[in-house]
C-alpha positions, 0 to 999 in steps of 0.5 A, spaced: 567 353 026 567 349 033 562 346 037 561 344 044 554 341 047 551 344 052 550 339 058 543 343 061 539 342 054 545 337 051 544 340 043 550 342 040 551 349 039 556 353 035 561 356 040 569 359 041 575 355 040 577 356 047 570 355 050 570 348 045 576 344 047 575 347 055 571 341 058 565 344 062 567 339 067 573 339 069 577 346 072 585 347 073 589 342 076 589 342 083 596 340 087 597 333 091 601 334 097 605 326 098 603 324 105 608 322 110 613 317 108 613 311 113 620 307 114 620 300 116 624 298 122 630 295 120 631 288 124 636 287 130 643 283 128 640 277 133 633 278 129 636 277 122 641 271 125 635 267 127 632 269 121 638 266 117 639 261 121 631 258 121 631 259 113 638 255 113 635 249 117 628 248 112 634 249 107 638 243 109 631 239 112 628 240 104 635 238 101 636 232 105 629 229 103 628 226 096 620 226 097 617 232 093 617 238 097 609 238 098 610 231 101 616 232 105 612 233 111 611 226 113 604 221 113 601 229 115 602 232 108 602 225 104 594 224 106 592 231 105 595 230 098 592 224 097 585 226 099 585 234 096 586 229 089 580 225 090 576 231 091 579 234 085 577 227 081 570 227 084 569 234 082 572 233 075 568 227 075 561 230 077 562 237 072 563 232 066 556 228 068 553 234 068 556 236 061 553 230 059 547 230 061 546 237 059 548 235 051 544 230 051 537 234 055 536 230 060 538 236 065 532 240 065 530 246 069 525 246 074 518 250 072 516 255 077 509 255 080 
Protein backbone atom coordinates (compact mmCIF):
# COMPACT_ATOMS: atom_id res chain seq x y z
CA UNK A 1 0.00 0.00 0.00
CA UNK A 2 1.32 3.51 -0.63
CA UNK A 3 0.28 6.63 0.52
CA UNK A 4 0.98 10.41 -0.56
CA UNK A 5 -0.43 13.66 1.38
CA UNK A 6 -2.68 15.47 -0.08
CA UNK A 7 -1.17 19.40 -0.08
CA UNK A 8 -4.68 20.97 -0.23
CA UNK A 9 -6.41 19.02 2.71
CA UNK A 10 -2.48 17.72 4.17
CA UNK A 11 -4.17 14.27 5.37
CA UNK A 12 -2.49 11.20 3.89
CA UNK A 13 -4.43 9.10 1.72
CA UNK A 14 -3.71 5.78 -0.02
CA UNK A 15 -2.76 6.47 -3.57
CA UNK A 16 -0.60 4.62 -6.50
CA UNK A 17 3.08 3.98 -6.48
CA UNK A 18 3.89 5.95 -9.30
CA UNK A 19 1.62 9.04 -7.93
CA UNK A 20 3.48 8.17 -4.22
CA UNK A 21 6.91 8.59 -5.07
CA UNK A 22 6.10 11.60 -7.83
CA UNK A 23 6.51 14.95 -5.89
CA UNK A 24 3.46 17.28 -6.38
CA UNK A 25 5.84 20.00 -6.47
CA UNK A 26 8.36 19.27 -8.70
CA UNK A 27 7.93 18.49 -12.79
CA UNK A 28 10.87 17.39 -15.18
CA UNK A 29 14.05 18.48 -15.43
CA UNK A 30 14.50 21.79 -17.15
CA UNK A 31 17.60 22.30 -19.38
CA UNK A 32 20.24 24.87 -18.21
CA UNK A 33 21.97 26.48 -21.01
CA UNK A 34 26.00 27.74 -19.68
CA UNK A 35 26.20 31.62 -20.13
CA UNK A 36 28.93 32.88 -22.47
CA UNK A 37 32.53 32.31 -21.16
CA UNK A 38 34.30 35.37 -20.72
CA UNK A 39 38.30 35.29 -21.20
CA UNK A 40 40.90 37.38 -19.40
CA UNK A 41 43.20 39.29 -21.46
CA UNK A 42 46.54 37.84 -21.20
CA UNK A 43 49.32 40.61 -19.98
CA UNK A 44 51.56 42.21 -22.67
CA UNK A 45 55.54 41.06 -22.32
CA UNK A 46 56.34 44.88 -21.19
CA UNK A 47 53.34 44.28 -18.45
CA UNK A 48 54.57 41.04 -16.97
CA UNK A 49 58.22 42.19 -16.93
CA UNK A 50 57.18 45.30 -14.86
CA UNK A 51 55.22 42.89 -12.57
CA UNK A 52 58.40 40.57 -12.44
CA UNK A 53 60.50 42.95 -11.97
CA UNK A 54 58.24 45.09 -8.69
CA UNK A 55 57.56 41.95 -7.14
CA UNK A 56 61.87 41.05 -7.57
CA UNK A 57 62.38 44.56 -5.74
CA UNK A 58 59.89 43.84 -2.65
CA UNK A 59 61.73 40.51 -2.79
CA UNK A 60 65.19 41.79 -2.19
CA UNK A 61 63.85 44.65 -0.16
CA UNK A 62 61.99 42.06 2.58
CA UNK A 63 65.29 39.90 2.49
CA UNK A 64 67.73 42.22 3.12
CA UNK A 65 65.93 43.50 6.53
CA UNK A 66 66.13 41.48 9.59
CA UNK A 67 63.13 43.00 11.09
CA UNK A 68 59.66 40.93 10.80
CA UNK A 69 57.88 41.74 7.69
CA UNK A 70 55.14 43.58 9.44
CA UNK A 71 57.81 46.01 11.12
CA UNK A 72 60.07 46.41 7.99
CA UNK A 73 58.36 49.24 6.85
CA UNK A 74 60.15 51.67 9.24
CA UNK A 75 58.91 54.08 12.42
CA UNK A 76 55.59 53.82 10.15
CA UNK A 77 54.72 50.32 10.70
CA UNK A 78 56.47 50.21 14.06
CA UNK A 79 53.95 52.62 15.61
CA UNK A 80 50.86 51.18 14.05
CA UNK A 81 52.08 47.64 15.46
CA UNK A 82 52.64 49.16 19.01
CA UNK A 83 49.54 50.74 19.01
CA UNK A 84 46.95 48.20 17.45
CA UNK A 85 48.74 46.15 20.43
CA UNK A 86 47.69 48.43 23.32
CA UNK A 87 44.00 48.59 22.06
CA UNK A 88 43.93 44.84 21.76
CA UNK A 89 45.25 44.82 25.55
CA UNK A 90 42.58 47.32 26.54
CA UNK A 91 40.10 45.43 24.80
CA UNK A 92 41.24 41.93 26.27
CA UNK A 93 41.59 43.92 29.71
CA UNK A 94 37.92 45.44 29.56
CA UNK A 95 36.18 41.93 28.55
CA UNK A 96 37.63 40.40 31.43
CA UNK A 97 36.26 43.34 33.97
CA UNK A 98 33.20 42.75 32.50
CA UNK A 99 33.64 38.89 33.17
CA UNK A 100 34.36 39.60 36.66
CA UNK A 101 31.77 41.72 37.30
CA UNK A 102 29.19 39.42 35.73
CA UNK A 103 30.45 36.47 37.92
CA UNK A 104 30.21 38.39 40.90
CA UNK A 105 26.67 40.12 40.13
CA UNK A 106 27.72 43.53 40.58
CA UNK A 107 26.95 43.96 36.67
CA UNK A 108 22.92 44.59 36.61
CA UNK A 109 20.54 45.40 33.82
CA UNK A 110 19.10 48.41 33.72
CA UNK A 111 15.12 48.36 34.58
CA UNK A 112 12.91 49.90 32.23
CA UNK A 113 10.15 52.30 33.20
Amino acid sequence: MFYKQNSFSGRVSPTEAAAAYQPQGLGPAKEVKAGPVIEALAMTNSAASSATSEIRKWQEFFQKTKAPVYLAGGTRDVAIFRGLSVVVGVGIGYTFYNMYLMATGQLKKKERS
